[in-house]
N, C-alpha and C positions, 0 to 999 in steps of 0.2 A: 396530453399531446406529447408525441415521442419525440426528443429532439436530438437522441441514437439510436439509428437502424443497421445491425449488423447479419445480414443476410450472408450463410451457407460460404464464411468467408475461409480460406486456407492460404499456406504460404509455403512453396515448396522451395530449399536454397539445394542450388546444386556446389557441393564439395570436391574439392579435390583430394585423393587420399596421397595420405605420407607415407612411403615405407622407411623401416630404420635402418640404418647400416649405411657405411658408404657408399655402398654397387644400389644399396635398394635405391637412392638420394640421385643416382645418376639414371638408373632406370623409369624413379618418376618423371624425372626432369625430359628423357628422352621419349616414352612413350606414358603420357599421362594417364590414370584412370579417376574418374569422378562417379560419387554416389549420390544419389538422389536423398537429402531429409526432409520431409515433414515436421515444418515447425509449428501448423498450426492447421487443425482438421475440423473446416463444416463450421466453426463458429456461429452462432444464432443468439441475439439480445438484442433488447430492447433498453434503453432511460426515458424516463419520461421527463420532463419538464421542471427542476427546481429539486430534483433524489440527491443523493448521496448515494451513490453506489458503491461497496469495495469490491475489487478484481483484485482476488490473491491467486495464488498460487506458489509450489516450491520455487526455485530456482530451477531453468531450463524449462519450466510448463508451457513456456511462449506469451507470455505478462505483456513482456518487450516489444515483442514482433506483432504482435497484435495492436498496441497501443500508437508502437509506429505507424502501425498502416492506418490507425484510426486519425494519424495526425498529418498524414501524406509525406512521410519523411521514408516509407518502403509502399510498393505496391503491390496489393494481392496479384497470388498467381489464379486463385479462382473467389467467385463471390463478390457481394456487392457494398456496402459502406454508405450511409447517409450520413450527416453530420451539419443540424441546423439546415436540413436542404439542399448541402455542397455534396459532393464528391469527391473528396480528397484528392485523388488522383488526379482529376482533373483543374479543380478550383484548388490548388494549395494556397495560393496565395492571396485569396479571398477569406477563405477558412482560416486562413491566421489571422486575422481580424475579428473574428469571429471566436477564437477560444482562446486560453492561456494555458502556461503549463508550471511549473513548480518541481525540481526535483533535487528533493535532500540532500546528494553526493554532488551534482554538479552545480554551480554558481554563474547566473547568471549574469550578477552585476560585475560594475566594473571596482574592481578592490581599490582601486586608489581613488575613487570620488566617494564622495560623498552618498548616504543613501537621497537626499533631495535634487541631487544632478545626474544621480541614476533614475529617478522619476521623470527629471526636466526630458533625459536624454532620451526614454521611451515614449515618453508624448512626444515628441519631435519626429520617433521610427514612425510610429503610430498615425502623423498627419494631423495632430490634435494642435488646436490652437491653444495660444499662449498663455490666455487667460481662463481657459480652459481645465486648462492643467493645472496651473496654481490654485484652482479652485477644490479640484481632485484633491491635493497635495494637503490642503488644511483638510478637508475632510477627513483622508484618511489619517493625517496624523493625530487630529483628536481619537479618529475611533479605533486605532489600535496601536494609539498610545503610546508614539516616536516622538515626543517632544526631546525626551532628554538625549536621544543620539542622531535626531535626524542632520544634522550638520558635523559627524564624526564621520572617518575614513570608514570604508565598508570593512576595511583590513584590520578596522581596532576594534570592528564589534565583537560579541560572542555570539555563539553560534544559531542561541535562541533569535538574540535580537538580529542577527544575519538573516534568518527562516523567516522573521515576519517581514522584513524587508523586502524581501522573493517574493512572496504572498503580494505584498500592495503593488511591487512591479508586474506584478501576472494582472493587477486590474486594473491599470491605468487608463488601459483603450476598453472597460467595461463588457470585457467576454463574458457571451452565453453561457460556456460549458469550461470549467479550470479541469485541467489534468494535473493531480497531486500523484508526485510517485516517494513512497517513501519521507513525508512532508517532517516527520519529528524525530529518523535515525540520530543518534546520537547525539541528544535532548536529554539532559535529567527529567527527573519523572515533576518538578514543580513545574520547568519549561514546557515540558509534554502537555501538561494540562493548558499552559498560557495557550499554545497553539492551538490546540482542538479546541478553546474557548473560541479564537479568533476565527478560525475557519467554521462553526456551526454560525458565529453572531456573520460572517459574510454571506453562508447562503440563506439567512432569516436575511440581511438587510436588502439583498441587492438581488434574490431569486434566482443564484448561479446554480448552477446544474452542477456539478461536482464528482467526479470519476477517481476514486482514491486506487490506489495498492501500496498496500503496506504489510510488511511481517509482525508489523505487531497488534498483538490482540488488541491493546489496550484503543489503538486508534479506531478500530474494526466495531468494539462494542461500543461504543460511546459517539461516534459518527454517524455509522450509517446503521440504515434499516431494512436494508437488503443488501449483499454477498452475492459474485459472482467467483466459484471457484474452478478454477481450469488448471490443469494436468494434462502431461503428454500434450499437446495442443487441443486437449477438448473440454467443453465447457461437460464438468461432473454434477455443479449443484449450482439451479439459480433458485433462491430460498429467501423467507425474511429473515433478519436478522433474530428475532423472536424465535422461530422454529430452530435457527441453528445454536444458539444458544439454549435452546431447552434441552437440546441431542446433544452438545457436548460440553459448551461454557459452563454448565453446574456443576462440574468434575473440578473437583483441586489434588495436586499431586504435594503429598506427604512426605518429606525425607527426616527420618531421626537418626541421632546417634546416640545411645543407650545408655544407662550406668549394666541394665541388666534386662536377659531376655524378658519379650511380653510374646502374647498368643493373640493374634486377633480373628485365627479361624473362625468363619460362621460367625461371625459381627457384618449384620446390616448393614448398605448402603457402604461397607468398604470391600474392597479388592488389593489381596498385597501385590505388588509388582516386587519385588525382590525384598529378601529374608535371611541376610546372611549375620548370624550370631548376634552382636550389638549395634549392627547396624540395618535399619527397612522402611522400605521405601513402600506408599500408602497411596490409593487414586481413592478420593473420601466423592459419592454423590451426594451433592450438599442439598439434592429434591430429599432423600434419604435421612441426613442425619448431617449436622452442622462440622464445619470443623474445630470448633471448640467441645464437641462431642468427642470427635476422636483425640484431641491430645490430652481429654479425661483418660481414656482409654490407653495413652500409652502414659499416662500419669506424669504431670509437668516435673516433681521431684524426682525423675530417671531421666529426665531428659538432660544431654549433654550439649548438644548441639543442634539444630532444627532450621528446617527450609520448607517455604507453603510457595508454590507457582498455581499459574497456570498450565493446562494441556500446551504443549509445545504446539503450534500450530501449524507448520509441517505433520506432525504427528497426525491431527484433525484432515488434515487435507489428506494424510494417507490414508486415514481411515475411513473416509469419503471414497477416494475411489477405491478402492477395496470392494465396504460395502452395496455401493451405492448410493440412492440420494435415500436419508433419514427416514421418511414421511411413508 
């Protein structure tokens, strides 16, 4: 059962343009000209009931403007929006009862309470009774595991135990559908994993529908199982995560620094991307040949210095629209 319907939705902002100069600055001012943008063209998805979805996209794809509209904080200029039944546009304030939201860079709570009087405080917005709440409040603090800070200032936590705190305030009034934006930015990679533990154990315990976007891979493979990727404002690839992962997540990119040249022309399953004297940079497909294959290959005793990534994921998404969809 779908519990997001995004019908043939677009968003058109009308601009004003700036000229430069001081005569340009009086000339805007005296006879205006505005342009028409397209932030977001025809959009079409569906969620079903209890997914993990990610909607990535670069920066400017229209992530944003879409996500707002899906949460009635902007209104399409064409197209339609379901949401649990609502209508954004029209039920906003129905529909906030109905979902949560979660966003990495902005803080919801209040920094000088406590995280347990930022939970009282949202059951209180929410309409939830007293005992109600305090019942939510042990539960979640056994099940993710705020004993030790749940009565510190929000202002002396760190940033992980900040992030889970967001998290259980997003589920105090038990929303159908949480909107994570960017949920483990600027997370060490042992926190990163705390998180993504906490957010897969809440859509196993409580069957939240879950709408991620995130730039990073690591949240993307390990979350969800289907990818919504949108560019320019249009949806380029709706995929499982299995299929986009077999077309690009088995790519690792190679960076060495040399004692002395190697040749790895017409070697299998590698591709050089740049080869300048003692230093080169390697994309290894590891469906092809492993990456402990290739640093045989540039021989661990030359090596001076060494970096293994992932594909940039920008990079994936450009090469998505580029090619088109994989399949």
């Amino acid at each position: 059962m779908a519990v997001i319907e995004v019908k043939n939705l677009s968003k058109t902002f009308t601009i004003k343009e700036k000229k430069q100069g001081f005569r340009g600055s009086i000339q805007s001012i005296l006879h205006p000209k505005y342009r028409k943008v397209k932030a977001v063209k025809k959009v079409n998805f569906s969620v079903e009931k209890g997914e993990i979805v990610a909607f990535i996209g670069p920066n400017g794809a229209g992530k944003s403007t879409t996500i707002k509209m899906m949460t009635g904080i902007l209104f399409p200029t064409e197209g339609n929006i379901n949401i649990l039944g609502l209508d954004p546009k029209k039920h906003r304030k129905k529909l906030a009862y109905e979902i949560g939201t979660v966003f990495g860079q902005k803080e919801q709570l209040w920094t000088h309470l406590t995280p347990y009087d930022n939970f009282k405080f949202f059951g209180a917005i929410y309409d939830i009774p007293n005992s109600v709440v305090e019942k939510k409040i042990k539960e979640f603090e056994e099940l993710f595991e705020l004993k030790d800070f749940i009565n510190t200032p929000v202002r002396n936590l760190s940033l992980g135990q900040r992030i889970r705190c967001e998290i259980v305030a997003s589920l105090i009034h038990e929303p159908k559908v949480l909107f994570l934006d960017e949920p483990t930015i600027g997370l060490d990679p042992v926190v990163k994993e705390n998180v993504r533990s906490l957010i897969k154990r809440m859509n196993k315990e409580y069957k939240t529908t879950i709408f991620l976007t995130s730039h990073d891979v690591g949240d993307i493979e390990k979350l969800c199982k289907r990818v919504i990727i949108i560019n320019n404002g249009q949806v380029v690839l709706d995929d499982s995560m299995e299929n986009l992962k077999y077309h690009y997540l088995n790519k690792k990119i190679v960076e060495a620094k040399m004692k002395e040249k190697v040749n790895l022309d017409d070697e299998e399953g590698i591709t050089i991307l740049k080869d300048k004297g003692y230093n080169i940079k390697i994309e290894v497909d590891t469906e092809k040949r492993t990456v402990a294959d290739a640093l045989k290959l540039l021989n661990p005793d030359n090596i001076i210095d060494i970096n293994i990534s992932n594909i940039p994921l920008e990079d994936i998404i450009s090469s998505i629209y580029k090619k088109g969809d994989p399949s």
